[in-house]
LOPAFI-603063 format. One record per residue (C-alpha): residue number from 1; residue in three letters; x, y, z. Coordinates in Angstrom, 2 decimals, padded with zeros to 5 digits. Example, Ala and Ser with C-alpha at 12.3 -4.5 7.8 and 13.67 -1.06 7.14 Angstrom:
REM LOPAFI-603063
SITE    n  res     east    north       up
SITE    1  ALA   012.30  -004.50   007.80
SITE    2  SER   013.67  -001.06   007.14
//
This chain:
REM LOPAFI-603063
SITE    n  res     east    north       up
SITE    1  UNK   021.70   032.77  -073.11
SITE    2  UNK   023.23   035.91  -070.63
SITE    3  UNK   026.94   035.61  -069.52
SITE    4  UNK   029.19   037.03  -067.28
SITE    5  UNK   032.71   038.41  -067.21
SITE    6  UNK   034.01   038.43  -063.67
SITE    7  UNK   037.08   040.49  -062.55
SITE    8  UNK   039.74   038.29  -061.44
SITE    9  UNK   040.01   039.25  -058.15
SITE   10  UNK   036.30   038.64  -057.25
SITE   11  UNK   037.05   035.33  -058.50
SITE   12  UNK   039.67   034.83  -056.14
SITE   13  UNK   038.00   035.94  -052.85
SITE   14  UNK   035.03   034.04  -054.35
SITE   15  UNK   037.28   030.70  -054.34
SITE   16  UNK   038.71   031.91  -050.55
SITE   17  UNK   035.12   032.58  -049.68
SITE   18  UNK   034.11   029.28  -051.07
SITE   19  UNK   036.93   027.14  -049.52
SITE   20  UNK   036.81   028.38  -045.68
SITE   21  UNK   032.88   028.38  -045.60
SITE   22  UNK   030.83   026.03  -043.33
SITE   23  UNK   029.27   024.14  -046.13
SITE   24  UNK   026.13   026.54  -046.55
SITE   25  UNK   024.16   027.25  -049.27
SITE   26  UNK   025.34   029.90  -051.85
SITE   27  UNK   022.76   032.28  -053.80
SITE   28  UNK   024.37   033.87  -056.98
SITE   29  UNK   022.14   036.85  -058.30
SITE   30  UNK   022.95   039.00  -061.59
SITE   31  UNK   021.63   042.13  -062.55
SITE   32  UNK   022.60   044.65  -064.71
SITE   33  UNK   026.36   044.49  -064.52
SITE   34  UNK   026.35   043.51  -061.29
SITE   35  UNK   027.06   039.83  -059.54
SITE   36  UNK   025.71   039.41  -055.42
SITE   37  UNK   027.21   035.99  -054.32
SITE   38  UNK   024.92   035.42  -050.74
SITE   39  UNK   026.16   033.03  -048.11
SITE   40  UNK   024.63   031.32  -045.56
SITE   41  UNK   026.58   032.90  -043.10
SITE   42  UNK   025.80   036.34  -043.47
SITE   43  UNK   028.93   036.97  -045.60
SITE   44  UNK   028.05   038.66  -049.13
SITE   45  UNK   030.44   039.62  -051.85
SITE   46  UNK   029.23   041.83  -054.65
SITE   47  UNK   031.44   042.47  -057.19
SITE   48  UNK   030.75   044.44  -060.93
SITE   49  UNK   031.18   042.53  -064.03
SITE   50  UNK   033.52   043.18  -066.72
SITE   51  UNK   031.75   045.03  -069.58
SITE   52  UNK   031.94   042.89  -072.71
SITE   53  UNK   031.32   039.52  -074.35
SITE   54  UNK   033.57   036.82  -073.56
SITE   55  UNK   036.12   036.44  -076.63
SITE   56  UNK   034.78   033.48  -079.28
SITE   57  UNK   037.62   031.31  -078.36
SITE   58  UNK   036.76   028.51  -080.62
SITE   59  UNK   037.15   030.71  -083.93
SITE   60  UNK   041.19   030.77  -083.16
SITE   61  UNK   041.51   027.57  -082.73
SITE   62  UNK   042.73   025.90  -085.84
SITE   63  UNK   040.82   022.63  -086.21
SITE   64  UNK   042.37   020.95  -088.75
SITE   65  UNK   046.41   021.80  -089.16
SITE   66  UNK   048.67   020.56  -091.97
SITE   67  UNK   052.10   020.79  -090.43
SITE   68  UNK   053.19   019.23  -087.19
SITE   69  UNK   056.43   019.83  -085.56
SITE   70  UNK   057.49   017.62  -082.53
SITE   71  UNK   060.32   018.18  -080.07
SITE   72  UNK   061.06   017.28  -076.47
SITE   73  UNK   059.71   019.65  -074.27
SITE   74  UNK   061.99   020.02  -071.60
SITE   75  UNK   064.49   020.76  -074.23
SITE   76  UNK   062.72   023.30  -076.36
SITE   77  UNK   062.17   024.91  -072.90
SITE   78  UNK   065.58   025.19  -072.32
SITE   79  UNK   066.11   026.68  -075.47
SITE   80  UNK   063.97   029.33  -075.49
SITE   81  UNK   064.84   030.32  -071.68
SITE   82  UNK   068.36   030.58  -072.87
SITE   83  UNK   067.64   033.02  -075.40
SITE   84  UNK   065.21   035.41  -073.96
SITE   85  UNK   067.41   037.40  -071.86
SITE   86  UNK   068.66   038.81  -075.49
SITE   87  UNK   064.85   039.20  -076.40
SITE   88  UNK   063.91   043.16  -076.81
SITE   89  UNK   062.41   044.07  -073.33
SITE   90  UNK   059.74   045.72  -074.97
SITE   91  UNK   058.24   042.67  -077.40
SITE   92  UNK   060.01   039.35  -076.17
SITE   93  UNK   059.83   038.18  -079.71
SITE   94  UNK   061.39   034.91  -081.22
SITE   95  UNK   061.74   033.67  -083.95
SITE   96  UNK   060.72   029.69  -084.98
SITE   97  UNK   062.42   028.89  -088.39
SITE   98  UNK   061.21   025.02  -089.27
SITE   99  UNK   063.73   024.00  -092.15
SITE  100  UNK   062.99   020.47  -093.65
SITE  101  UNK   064.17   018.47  -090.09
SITE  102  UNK   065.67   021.61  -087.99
SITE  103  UNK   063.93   024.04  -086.00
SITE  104  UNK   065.80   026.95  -085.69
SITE  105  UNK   064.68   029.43  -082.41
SITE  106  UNK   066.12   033.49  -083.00
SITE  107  UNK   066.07   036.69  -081.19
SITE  108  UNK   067.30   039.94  -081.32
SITE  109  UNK   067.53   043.18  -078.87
SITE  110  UNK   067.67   047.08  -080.17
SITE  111  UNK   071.54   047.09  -079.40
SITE  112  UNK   072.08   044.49  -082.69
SITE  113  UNK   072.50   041.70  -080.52
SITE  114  UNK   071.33   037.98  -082.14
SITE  115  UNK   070.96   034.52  -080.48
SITE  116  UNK   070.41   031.55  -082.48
SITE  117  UNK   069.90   028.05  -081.35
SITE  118  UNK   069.06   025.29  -083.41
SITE  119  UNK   067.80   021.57  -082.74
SITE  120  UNK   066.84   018.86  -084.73
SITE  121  UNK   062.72   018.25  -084.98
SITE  122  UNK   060.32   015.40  -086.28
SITE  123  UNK   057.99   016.54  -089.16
SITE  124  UNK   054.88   014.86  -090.37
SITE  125  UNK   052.03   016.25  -092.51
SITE  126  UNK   052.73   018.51  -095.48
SITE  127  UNK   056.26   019.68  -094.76
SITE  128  UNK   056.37   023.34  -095.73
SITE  129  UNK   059.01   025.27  -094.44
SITE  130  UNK   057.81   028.24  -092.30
SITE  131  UNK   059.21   031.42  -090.30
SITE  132  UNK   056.94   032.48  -087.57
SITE  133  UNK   057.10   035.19  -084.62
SITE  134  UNK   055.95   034.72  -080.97
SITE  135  UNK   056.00   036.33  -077.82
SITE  136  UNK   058.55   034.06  -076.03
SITE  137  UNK   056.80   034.71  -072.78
SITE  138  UNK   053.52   033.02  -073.78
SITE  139  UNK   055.76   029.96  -075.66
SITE  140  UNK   057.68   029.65  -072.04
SITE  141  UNK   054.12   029.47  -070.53
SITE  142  UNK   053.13   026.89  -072.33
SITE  143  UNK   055.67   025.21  -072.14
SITE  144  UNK   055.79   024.90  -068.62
SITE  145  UNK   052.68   023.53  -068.04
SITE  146  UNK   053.09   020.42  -070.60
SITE  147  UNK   054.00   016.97  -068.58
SITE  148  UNK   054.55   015.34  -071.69
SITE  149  UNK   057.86   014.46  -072.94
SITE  150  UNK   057.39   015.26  -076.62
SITE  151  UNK   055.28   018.71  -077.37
SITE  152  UNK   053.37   019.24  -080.80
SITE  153  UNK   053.74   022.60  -082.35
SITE  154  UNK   050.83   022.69  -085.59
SITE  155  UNK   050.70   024.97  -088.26
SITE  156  UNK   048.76   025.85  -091.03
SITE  157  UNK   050.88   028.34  -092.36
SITE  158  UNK   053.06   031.74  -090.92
SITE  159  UNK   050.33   034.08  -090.38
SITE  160  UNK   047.88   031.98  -088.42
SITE  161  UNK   047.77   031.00  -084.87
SITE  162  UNK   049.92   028.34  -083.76
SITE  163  UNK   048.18   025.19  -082.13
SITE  164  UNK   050.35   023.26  -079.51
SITE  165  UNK   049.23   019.76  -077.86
SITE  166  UNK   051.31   017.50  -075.82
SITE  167  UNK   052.23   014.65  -078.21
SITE  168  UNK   049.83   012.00  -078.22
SITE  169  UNK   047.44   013.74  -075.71
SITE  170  UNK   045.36   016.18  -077.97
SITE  171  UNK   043.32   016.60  -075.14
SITE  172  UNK   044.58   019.94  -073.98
SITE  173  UNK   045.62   022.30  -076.58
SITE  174  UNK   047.18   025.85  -076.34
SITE  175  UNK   046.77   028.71  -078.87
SITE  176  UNK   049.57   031.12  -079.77
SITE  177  UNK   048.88   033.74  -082.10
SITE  178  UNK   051.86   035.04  -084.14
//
């Protein structure tokens, strides 16, 4: 099987292209590292691919986890918007410290400064108490897109990725690597 890595910006004229076209046939043609997207109107984009194989996604992705940590979402978002003006500009870092039934959130800038919140936490699964870094920007993002009221955080242990569901809707999950 041959894949393709489009840029993201031929992507997005290809979705304008796609969405104010006279419903028309479209002819995609690859070659060499090169994508031709042909409409029935005369319009053409052509676009070079990205060089590279598309990341093996599914080898991050824990499948089986033995710690889960559920809080409210709207709350844990709170909390780690409140800290991350303190977060060092360059790395955005923060700390999750799980502690029997208390999740503890920490960051800390270059100048010394430190901001701790804490918040209580449901546990199930083998309850192992853990101190793991993120980049508070990619928490927040996930964050924000979760509609559920309770979110999932599930570990296997501090140095592997993080895998975060909305609670009872394992459907979607979200990745964050320490």
């Amino acid at each position: 099987s041959v894949g393709y890595i489009l840029p993201e910006n031929a992507i997005n004229h290809l979705y304008r292209l796609l969405s104010t076209s006279v419903e028309e046939k479209v002819t995609a043609k690859f070659h060499e590292c090169v994508a031709e997207f042909d409409f029935g109107d005369g319009s053409r984009l052509v676009t070079k691919c990205i060089d590279g194989r598309f990341p093996d996604y599914h080898s991050v992705i824990p499948h089986k986890t033995e710690s889960t940590v559920t809080c409210n979402t709207a709350v844990l978002m709170k909390q780690v918007k409140a800290i991350a003006p303190f977060a060092n500009e360059k790395y955005k870092g923060v700390t999750l410290t799980i502690e029997g039934e208390l999740l503890t959130l920490s960051t800390k800038n270059p100048e010394g400064d430190k901001v701790t919140v804490e918040r209580p936490c449901a546990r199930s699964g083998v309850v192992t108490d853990y101190e793991i870094g993120f980049n508070l920007t990619y928490l927040l993002d996930v964050l924000s897109v979760i509609s559920t009221k309770e979110v999932d955080l599930n570990f296997n242990d501090p140095n592997s990725s993080c895998l975060i569901t909305p609670h009872d809707a394992e459907s979607t999950q979200y990745v964050i690597m320490p």
